[in-house]
N, C-alpha and C positions, 0 to 999 in steps of 0.2 A: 769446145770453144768455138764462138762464131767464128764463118769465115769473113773477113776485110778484106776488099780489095786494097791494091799497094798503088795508093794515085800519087805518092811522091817518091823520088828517086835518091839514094842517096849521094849528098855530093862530095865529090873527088876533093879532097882535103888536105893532099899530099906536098901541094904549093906551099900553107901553112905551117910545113912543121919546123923547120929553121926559124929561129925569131931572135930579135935583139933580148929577150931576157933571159937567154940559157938551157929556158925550160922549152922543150918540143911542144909546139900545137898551143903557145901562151904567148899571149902580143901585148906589148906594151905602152901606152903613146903618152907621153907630155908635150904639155898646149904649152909651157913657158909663164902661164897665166895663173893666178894661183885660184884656188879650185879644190872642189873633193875629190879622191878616187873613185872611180865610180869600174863596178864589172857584169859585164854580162860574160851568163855562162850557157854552155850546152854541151848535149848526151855527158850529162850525169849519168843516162843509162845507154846503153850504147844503141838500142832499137830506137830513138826519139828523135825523128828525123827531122823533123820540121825546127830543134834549137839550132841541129846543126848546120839549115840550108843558111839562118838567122845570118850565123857569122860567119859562115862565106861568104854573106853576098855582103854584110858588111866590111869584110876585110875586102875584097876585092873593089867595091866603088871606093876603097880609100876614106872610110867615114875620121875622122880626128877630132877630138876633142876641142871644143873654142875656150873652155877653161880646164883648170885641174889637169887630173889623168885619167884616160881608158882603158880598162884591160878587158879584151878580149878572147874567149877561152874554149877550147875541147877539151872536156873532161876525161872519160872513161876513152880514153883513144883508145884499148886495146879491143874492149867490147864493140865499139864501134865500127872497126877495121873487118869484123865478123860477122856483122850483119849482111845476111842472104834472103833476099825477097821472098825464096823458097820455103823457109823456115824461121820468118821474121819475128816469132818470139822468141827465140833461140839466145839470144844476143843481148839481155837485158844487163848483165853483166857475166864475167869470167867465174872469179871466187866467190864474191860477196857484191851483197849492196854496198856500192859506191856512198848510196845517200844513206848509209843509216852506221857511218865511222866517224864522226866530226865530234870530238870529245878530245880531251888533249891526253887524256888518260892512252885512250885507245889508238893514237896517233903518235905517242911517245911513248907506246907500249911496246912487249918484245915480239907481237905476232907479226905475221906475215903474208898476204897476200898481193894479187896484181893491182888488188882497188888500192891497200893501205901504200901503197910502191906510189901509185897517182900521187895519191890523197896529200902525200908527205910533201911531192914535190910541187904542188902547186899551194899548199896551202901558206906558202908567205905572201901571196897574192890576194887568202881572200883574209888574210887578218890585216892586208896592207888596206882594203877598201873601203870605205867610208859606205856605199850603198850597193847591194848585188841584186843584182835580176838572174835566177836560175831558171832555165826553159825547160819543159816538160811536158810530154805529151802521157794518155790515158791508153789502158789493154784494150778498152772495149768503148765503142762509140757512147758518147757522152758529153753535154753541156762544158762546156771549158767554165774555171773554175780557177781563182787568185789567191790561193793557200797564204795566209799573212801572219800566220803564227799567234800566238794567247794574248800580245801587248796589246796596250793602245796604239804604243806609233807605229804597227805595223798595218794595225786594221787603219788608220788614218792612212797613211801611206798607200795602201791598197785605192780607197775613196778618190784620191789625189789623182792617180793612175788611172781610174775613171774605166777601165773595164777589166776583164769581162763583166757581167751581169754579177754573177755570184761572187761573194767575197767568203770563204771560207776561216774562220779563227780557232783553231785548234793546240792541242799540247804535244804535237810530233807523233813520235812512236812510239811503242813500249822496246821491239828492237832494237834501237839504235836511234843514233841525232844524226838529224838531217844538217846540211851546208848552210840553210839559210837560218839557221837555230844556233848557229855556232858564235863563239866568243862575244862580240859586242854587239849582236845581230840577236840574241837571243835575252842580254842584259836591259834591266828597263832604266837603268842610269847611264848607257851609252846613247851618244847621240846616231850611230852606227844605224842602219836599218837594210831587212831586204826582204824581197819577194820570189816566191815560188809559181811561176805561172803553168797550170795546166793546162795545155793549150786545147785538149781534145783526142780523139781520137787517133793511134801514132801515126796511122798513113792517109789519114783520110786529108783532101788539097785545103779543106777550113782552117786547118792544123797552122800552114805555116803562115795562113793569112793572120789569125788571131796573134802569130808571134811575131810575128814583121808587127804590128799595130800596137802590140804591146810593150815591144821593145821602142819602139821609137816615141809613147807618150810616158814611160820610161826615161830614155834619155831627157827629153825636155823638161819634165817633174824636178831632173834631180840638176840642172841646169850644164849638163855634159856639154851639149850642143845649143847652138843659137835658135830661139823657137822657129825662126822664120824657115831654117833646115828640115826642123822637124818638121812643122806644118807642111809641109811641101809631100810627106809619105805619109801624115793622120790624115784617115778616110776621111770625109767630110760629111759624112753623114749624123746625127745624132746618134749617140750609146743610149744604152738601153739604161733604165733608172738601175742604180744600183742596191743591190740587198746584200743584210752581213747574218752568214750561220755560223751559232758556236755550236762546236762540238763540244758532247754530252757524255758521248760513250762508244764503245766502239762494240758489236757483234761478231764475236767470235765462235769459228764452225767447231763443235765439239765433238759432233763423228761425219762421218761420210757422208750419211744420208742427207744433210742439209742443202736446201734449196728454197729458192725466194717462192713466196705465194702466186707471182705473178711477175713478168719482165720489168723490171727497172731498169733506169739507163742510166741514173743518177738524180739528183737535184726536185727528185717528185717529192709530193709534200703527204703525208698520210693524215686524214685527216681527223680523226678520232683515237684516241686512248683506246689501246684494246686492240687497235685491227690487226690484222694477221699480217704481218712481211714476211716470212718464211716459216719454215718448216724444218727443224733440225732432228731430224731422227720421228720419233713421234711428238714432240714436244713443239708447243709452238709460240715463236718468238712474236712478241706484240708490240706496239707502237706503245712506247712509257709517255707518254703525253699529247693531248693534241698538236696537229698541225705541228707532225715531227718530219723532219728534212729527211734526206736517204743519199747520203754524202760518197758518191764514186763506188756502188756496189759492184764485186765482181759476179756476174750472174753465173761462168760458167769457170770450171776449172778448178773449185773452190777446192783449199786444201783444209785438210782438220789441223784445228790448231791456230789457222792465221785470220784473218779479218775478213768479215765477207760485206763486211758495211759498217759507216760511220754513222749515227745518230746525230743529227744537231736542232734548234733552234734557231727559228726566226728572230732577231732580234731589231727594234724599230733604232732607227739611229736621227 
């Protein structure tokens, strides 16, 4: 695995954990004004620093809702409280992935771990929320990237939201549903909706600027805050035009030997049917159609068995 430098710190969160709603490290604010709920979340994984610096520095200036309700969140607190700069991939969770139990099956089922223990107790928060923002950062340096799930109204949503660059539209995972797939989030007759933002690289300093930016044209989208607030933290620069890939399929390592033909970082576009991306044992895997995307590969580390890259399409909107 490449090395990364650690150019953000994680922050002391311990202020946070007592909260008017019962639940440690879960804030809750009503405006009195009637309104959606609306939630931003972070360290869904507990190595993903830059959701968490999101909502300290949110709770700490005091941000409040001018309509509705805000709920502000730490997720995986246990994996998070783990995290050692020393061994910063160490801590992506305890038992299991946090984001891959969001099923009611699995949630009201008889297993047991430290995620499904979280999972239980915050999730009357995100079935209470009308819109979620979940923050997330990437293993390996990489284009940030607006995971909006297979719907219309999430790829619309994403556009709204106006960045990153990449909008990514996809069908989850074959292991498990993610938070922002879940109950009316993932229904295409609910008015419900939410986003997945990858912000980039876990420690690299772009990480928490892309999440500050995102969170804040976020809140103003979904009418949390008064614009004139928001505008006050959106850069003022122009975004970059926006593009939407659907994912196609996903590339799975089937023995050890697999590895990419060449460095990806993400988001490169292959541009012939036929080209070589990797190399899995002797056999080799090819681009299934022109000008195919290469959706968050992991170049190194690769395990047999799990995903080493997502395929998708440009799609013109």
């Amino acid at each position: 695995m490449s090395k990364v430098a650690i150019e953000l710190s994680a922050p002391n969160i311990d202020d946070h954990r007592r909260s008017g709603t019962g639940v440690d490290f879960v804030h809750t604010f009503e405006s009195g004004r009637p309104g959606p709920h609306v939630m931003v979340n972070a360290v869904t994984h507990g190595n993903e620093i830059c959701g968490a610096i999101v909502v300290d520095r949110l709770l700490r200036a005091g941000v409040r809702p001018a309509r509705g309700t805000l709920t502000l969140s730490f997720a995986n607190i246990e994996a998070f409280s783990r995290f050692d700069p020393e061994r910063p991939y160490a801590s992506r969770f305890v038992d299991e992935d946090f984001n891959r139990v969001w099923t009611p099956q699995t949630l009201d089922g008889p297993r047991d771990s430290v995620e499904l223990r979280r999972a239980r107790a915050i999730r009357p928060f995100v079935e209470a929320a009308d819109y979620l923002l979940d923050i997330h950062s990437m293993l390996e340096p990489s284009p940030p990237v607006m995971i909006c799930g297979p719907l219309e109204k999430g790829i619309d949503f994403a556009f709204d939201v106006a960045i990153p660059r990449d909008v990514v539209s996809d069908e989850g995972h074959a292991n498990g549903t993610r938070m922002r797939d879940f109950g009316g989030f993932g229904d295409p007759q609910s008015p419900k909706n939410a986003l997945l933002v990858e912000c980039g690289q876990h420690w690299e300093r772009a990480a928490e600027h892309v999440a500050w930016q995102t969170t804040w044209r976020f809140l103003k989208r979904v009418g949390a805050v008064d614009a004139a607030v928001a505008d006050r933290e959106i850069a003022t620069e122009a975004a970059p035009p926006q593009r939407l890939v659907r994912v196609t399929e996903a590339v799975v390592a089937r023995t050890p030997e697999f590895r990419f033909a060449r460095y990806f970082s993400g988001m490169e576009v292959v541009p012939r049917q036929g080209d070589v991306i990797a190399w899995d044992g002797p056999e080799a895997v090819r681009a299934p159609y022109d000008n195919c995307v290469l959706v968050m590969p992991v170049p190194n580390n690769i395990k047999t068995g799990l995903t080493a890259v997502r395929l998708g399409r440009i799609v013109p909107r």
